[in-house]
C-alpha positions as CSV (number, residue, x, y, z in Angstrom):
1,X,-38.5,-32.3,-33.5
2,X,-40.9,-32.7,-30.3
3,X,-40.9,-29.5,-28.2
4,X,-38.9,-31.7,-25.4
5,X,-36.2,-32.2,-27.8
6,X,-35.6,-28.8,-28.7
7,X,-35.9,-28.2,-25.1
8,X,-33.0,-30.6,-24.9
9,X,-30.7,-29.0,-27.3
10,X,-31.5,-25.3,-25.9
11,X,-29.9,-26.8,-22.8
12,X,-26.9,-28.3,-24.8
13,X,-26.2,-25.4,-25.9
14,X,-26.6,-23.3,-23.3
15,X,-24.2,-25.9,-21.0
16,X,-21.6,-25.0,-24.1
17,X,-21.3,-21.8,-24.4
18,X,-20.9,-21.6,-20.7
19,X,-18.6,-24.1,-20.9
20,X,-16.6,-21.7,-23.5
21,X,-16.8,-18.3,-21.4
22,X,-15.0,-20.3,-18.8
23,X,-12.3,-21.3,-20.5
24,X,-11.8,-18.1,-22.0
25,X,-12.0,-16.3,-18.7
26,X,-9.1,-19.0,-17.2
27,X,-7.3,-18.1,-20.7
28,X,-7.1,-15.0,-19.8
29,X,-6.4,-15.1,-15.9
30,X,-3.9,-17.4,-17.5
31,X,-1.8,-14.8,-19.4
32,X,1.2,-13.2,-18.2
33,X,0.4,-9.3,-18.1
34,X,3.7,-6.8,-17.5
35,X,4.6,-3.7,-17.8
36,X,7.0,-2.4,-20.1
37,X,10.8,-3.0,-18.6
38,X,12.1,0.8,-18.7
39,X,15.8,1.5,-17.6
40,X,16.9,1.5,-14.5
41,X,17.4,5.7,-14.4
42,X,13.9,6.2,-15.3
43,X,10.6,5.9,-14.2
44,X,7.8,4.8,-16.1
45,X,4.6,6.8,-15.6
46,X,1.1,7.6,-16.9
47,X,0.7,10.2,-19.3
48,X,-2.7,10.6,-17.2
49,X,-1.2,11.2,-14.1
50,X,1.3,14.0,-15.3
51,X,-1.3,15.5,-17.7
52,X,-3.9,16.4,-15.4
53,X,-4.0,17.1,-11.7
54,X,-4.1,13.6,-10.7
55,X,-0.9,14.4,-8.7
56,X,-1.4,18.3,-7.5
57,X,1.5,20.1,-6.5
58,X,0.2,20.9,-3.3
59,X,1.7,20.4,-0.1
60,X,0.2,17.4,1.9
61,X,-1.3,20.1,4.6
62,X,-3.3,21.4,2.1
63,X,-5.0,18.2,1.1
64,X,-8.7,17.7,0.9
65,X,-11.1,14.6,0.3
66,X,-13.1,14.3,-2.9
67,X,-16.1,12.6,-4.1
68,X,-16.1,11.6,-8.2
69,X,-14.6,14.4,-9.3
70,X,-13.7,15.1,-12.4
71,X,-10.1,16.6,-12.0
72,X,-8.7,19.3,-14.4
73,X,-6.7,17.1,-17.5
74,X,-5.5,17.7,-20.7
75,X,-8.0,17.7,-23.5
76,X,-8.5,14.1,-24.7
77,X,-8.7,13.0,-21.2
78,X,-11.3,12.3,-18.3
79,X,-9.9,11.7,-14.8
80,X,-12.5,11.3,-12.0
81,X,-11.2,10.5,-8.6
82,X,-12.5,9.8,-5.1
83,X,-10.5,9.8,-1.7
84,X,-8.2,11.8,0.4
85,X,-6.5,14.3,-2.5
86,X,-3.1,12.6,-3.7
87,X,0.3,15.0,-4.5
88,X,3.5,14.9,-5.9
89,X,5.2,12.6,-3.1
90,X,2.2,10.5,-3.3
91,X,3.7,10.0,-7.0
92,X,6.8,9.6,-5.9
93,X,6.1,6.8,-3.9
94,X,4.1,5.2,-6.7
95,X,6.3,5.5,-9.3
96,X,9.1,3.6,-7.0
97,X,6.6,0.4,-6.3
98,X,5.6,0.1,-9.8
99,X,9.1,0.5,-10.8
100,X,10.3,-2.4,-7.9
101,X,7.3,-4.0,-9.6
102,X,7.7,-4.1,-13.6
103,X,9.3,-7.3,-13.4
104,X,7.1,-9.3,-12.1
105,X,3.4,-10.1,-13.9
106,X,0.6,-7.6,-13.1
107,X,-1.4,-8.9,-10.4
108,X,1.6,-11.3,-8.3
109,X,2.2,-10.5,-4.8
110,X,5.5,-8.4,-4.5
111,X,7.2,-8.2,-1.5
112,X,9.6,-5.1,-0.9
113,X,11.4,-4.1,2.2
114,X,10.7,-0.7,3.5
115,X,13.9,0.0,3.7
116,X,14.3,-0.9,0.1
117,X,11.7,1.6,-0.9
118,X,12.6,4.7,1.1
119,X,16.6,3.6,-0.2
120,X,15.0,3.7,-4.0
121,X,13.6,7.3,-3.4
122,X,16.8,8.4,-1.4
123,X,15.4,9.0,1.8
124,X,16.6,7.4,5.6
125,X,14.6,4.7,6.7
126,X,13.8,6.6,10.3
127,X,10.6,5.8,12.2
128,X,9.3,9.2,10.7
129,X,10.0,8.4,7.0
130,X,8.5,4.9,7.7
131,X,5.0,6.4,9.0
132,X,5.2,8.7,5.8
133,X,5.2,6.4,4.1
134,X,3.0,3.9,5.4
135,X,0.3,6.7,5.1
136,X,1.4,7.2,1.6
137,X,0.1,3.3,1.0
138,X,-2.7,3.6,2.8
139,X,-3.9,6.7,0.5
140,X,-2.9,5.1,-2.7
141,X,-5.0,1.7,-1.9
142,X,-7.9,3.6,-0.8
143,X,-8.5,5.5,-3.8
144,X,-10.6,5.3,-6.6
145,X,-9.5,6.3,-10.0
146,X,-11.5,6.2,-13.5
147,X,-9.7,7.6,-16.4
148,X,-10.7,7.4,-20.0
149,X,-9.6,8.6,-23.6
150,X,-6.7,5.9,-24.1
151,X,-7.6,3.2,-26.5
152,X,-8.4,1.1,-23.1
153,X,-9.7,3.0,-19.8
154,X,-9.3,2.1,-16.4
155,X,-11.2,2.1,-13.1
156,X,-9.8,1.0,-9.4
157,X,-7.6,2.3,-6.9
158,X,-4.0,2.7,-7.8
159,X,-2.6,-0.5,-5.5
160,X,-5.0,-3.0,-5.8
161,X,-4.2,-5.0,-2.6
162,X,-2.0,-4.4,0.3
163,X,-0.3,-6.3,3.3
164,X,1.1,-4.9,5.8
165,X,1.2,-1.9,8.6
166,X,3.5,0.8,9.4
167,X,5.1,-1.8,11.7
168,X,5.8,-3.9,9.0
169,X,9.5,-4.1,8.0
170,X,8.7,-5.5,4.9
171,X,5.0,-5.2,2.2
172,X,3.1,-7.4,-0.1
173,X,1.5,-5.1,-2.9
174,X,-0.9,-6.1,-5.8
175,X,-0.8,-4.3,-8.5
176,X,-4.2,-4.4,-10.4
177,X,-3.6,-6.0,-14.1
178,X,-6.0,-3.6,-15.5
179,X,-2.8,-1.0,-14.9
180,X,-1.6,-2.1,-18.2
181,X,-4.4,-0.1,-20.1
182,X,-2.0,2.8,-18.6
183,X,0.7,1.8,-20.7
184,X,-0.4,1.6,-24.2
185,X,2.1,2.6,-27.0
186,X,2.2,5.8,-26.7
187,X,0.3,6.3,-22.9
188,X,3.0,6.9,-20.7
189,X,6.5,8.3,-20.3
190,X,9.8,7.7,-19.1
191,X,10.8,10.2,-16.5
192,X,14.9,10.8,-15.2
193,X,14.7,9.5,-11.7
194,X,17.3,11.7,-10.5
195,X,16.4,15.0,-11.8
196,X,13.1,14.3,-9.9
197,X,14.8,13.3,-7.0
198,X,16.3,16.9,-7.0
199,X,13.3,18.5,-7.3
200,X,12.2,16.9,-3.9
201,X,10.1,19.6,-1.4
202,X,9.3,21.9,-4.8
203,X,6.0,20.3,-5.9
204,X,5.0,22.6,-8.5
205,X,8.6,22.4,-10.0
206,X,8.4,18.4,-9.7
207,X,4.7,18.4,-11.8
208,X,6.1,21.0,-14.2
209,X,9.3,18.6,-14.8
210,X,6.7,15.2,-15.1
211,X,4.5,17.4,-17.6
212,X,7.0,18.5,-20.0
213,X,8.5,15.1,-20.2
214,X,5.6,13.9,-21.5
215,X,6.2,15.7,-24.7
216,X,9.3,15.8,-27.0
217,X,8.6,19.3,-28.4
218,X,6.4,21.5,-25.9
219,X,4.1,23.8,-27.2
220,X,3.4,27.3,-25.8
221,X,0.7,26.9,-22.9
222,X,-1.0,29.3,-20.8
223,X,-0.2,29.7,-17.3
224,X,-4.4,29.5,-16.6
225,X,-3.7,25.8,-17.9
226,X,-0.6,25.2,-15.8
227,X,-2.6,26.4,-13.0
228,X,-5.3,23.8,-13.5
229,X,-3.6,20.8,-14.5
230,X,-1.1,21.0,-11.9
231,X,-3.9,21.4,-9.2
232,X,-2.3,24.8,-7.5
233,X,-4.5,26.3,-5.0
234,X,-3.0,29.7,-5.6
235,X,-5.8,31.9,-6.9
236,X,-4.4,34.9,-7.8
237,X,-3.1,34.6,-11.6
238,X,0.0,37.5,-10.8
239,X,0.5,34.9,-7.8
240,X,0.8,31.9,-10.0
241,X,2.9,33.4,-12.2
242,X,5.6,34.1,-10.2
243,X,5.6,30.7,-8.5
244,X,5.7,29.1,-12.4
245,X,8.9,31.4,-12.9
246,X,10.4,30.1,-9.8
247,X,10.0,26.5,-10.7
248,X,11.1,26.9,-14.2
249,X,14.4,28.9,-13.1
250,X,14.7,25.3,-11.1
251,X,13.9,22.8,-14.1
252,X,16.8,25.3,-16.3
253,X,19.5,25.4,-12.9
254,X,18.7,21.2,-13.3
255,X,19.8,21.2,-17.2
256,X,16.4,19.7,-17.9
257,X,15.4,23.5,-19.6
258,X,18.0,25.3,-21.6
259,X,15.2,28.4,-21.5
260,X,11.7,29.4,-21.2
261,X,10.1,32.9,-22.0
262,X,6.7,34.0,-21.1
263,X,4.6,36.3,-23.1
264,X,1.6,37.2,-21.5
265,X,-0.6,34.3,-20.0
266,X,1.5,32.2,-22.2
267,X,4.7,30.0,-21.5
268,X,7.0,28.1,-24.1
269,X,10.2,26.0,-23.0
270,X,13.0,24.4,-24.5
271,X,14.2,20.9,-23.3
272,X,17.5,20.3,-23.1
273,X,18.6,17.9,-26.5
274,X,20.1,15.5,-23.9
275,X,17.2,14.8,-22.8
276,X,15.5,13.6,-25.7
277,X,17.3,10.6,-27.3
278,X,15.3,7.1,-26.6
279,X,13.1,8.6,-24.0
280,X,9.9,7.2,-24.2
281,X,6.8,10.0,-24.3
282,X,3.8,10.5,-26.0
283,X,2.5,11.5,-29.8
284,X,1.8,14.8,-28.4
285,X,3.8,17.7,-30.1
């Protein structure tokens, strides 16, 4: 064969494989990506988010911007983040669009009333609540999250695309389909809307209740690690520990406790059985 014709066939081959990676990639634009339909009284959420201080029960005076930090998290997991520091409402607010969202494909425009959002989270649909929440958006689209130790990891902000200002009465939100690698088997949990709703204003009570949710059985841990993972800027340990009393007297007055006991640095709990059946959490113990 003359050097031309294997020039020839280099170039056939070459035109073919491209042709190939493109119709894979339209394969996979192609596919219908959603997240898993949990029930209407829950609220499907990362195990990321409410294992590490993603979400830090701070209040949203006390917020600071960041720059690709790695963020305390349970071990296993890597969360680095960069933007205006995101809290417990800020959660709120995301769990309720991705819950309006889970029944449409990952990556489709949604449309959802503001009304319809503040209603979903129990709140008035004032001017002040609106602006709240507008700014709430805002923050969650500008982000920039990478989180890694699930079989898949993820990078981007956590609303991929948004339409829409805080005069808006209604908003178009993109969800990114790379949220999915979120919600692997045993990635996320399925948290009781309304008990959360009760914990509303009590931020480190609210990241306590999202934390033990996320496991079945929950194993004594120190009140150092609560500390971190739940991204309180109280620095005094004798501080902390009376604030971690407070909001676990709250999680046992909401029947989501039946007890806790602290021993030292240490603190075990005991869910309430009720709680348990079909609930979907992780492998951890």
């Amino acid at each position: 064969m003359t050097s031309q014709s294997n020039q020839v066939a280099i170039a056939s081959i070459q035109k073919r494989c491209i042709e190939l990676a493109e119709i894979e990639e339209k394969r996979k634009s192609a596919q219908v990506i959603q997240l898993p339909l949990w029930p209407e009284p829950k609220r499907g959420t990362p195990n990321s988010f409410i294992r590490s201080a993603l979400f830090a029960a701070i209040q949203s005076k006390d917020r600071v911007f960041v720059k690709e930090e790695v963020l305390a998290s349970q071990q296993g997991i890597t969360v680095k983040f960069t933007g205006e520091q995101l809290n417990q409402e800020d959660l709120t607010v995301w769990e309720t669009l991705v819950h309006l969202a889970r029944q449409h494909p990952l990556g489709h425009v949604c449309s959802f009333t503001a009304y319809g959002i503040l209603k979903q989270m129990g709140l008035s649909a004032d001017g002040k609540q609106r602006k709240t929440l507008h700014s709430t958006i805002i923050r969650l689209t500008a982000c920039a999250v990478e989180i890694k130790g699930m079989r898949y990891p993820y990078a981007g902000s956590l609303i991929h695309e948004l339409l829409g200002d805080e005069t808006s009465t209604t908003y178009h939100i993109q969800l990114n389909k790379n949220l999915i690698n979120l919600f692997g088997e045993d990635d996320w949990t399925a948290i009781e809307w309304k008990q959360r709703l009760k914990l509303r204003r009590k931020p480190l009570a609210q990241a306590l209740h999202a934390y033990y949710s996320s496991h079945s059985r929950p194993y004594s841990v120190k009140i150092s690690t609560l500390r971190e993972l739940t991204g309180s800027r109280s620095k005094q340990a004798a501080s902390f520990k009376r604030l971690i009393k407070t909001a676990l007297d709250e999680l046992v007055k909401l029947g989501f406790l039946t007890g806790y006991a602290i021993n030292g640095d240490s603190v075990s709990v005991e869910r309430a059985s009720r709680a348990l059946p079909k609930e979907r959490v992780g492998v951890m113990p």
